[in-house]
N, C-alpha and C positions, 0 to 999 in steps of 0.2 A: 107672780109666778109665770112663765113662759109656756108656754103652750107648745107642744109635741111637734115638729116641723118634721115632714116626710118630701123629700126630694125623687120628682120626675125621673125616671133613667136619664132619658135625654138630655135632661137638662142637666144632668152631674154628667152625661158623657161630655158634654159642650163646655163644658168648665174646665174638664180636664184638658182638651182640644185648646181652649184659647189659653191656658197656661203652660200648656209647654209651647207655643208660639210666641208669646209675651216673653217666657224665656229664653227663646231662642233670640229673642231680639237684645235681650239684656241682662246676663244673671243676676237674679235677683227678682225679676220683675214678675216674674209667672207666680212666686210664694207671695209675692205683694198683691196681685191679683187675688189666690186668695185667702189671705186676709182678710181682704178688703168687702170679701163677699160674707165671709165667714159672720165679719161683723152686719153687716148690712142683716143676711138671716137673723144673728141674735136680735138686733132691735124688733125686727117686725115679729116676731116671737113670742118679744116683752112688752112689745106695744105694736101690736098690729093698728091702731087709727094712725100711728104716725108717718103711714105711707098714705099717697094721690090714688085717685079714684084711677081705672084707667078706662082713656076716651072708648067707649062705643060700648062698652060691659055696662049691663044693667046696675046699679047700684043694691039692688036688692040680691044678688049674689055674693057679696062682702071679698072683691074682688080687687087688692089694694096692690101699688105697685112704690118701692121706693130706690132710688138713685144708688148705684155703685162708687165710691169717693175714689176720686180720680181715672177711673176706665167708663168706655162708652156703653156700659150695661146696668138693666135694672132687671133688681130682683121682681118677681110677679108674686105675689102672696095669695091664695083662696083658703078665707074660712071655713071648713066643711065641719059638718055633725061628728062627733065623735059616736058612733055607732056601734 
C-alpha cells in the first residue's frame, strides 16, 4: 500500500518552472520530465527505504532522497506522523 505523498508549494511551483524550460528546449521533454518524477514519487510512496539517506540530515528523521531517471534532480521524501 503507498502511503499519502503531500507535495511542498515550492517544490510543485519548481517543477512546473523546470518543465516548461525542458520544453522549451525540446517538445516533448518537459512532459518527460514529468513523468519521470511522477514515477520517482510513486516508488518512494511504495517504498519509501528504496531511497539514500541524505548527507548532513539526521537519520532518525526518516529523511530519504531518491534519483530523477535521466534529469539532474532528486526527489526529497520525509516520513512524518500521520496526525
Amino acid at each position: 500500500m503507498s502511503r499519502r505523498v503531500l507535495v511542498e508549494p515550492g517544490a510543485s511551483a519548481e517543477l512546473e518552472e523546470a518543465a516548461r524550460w525542458y520544453e522549451a528546449q525540446r517538445f516533448g521533454l518537459g512532459l518527460t520530465l514529468l513523468a519521470a518524477v511522477h514515477r520517482a514519487v510513486e516508488r518512494l510512496a511504495a517504498w519509501p527505504e528504496s531511497g539514500s539517506g541524505v548527507p548532513g540530515v539526521r537519520v532518525s528523521l526518516s529523511v530519504r532522497q531518491l534519483p530523477v531517471s535521466r534529469f539532474p534532480y532528486r526527489i526529497v521524501d520525509m516520513i512524518a506522523s500521520e496526525a
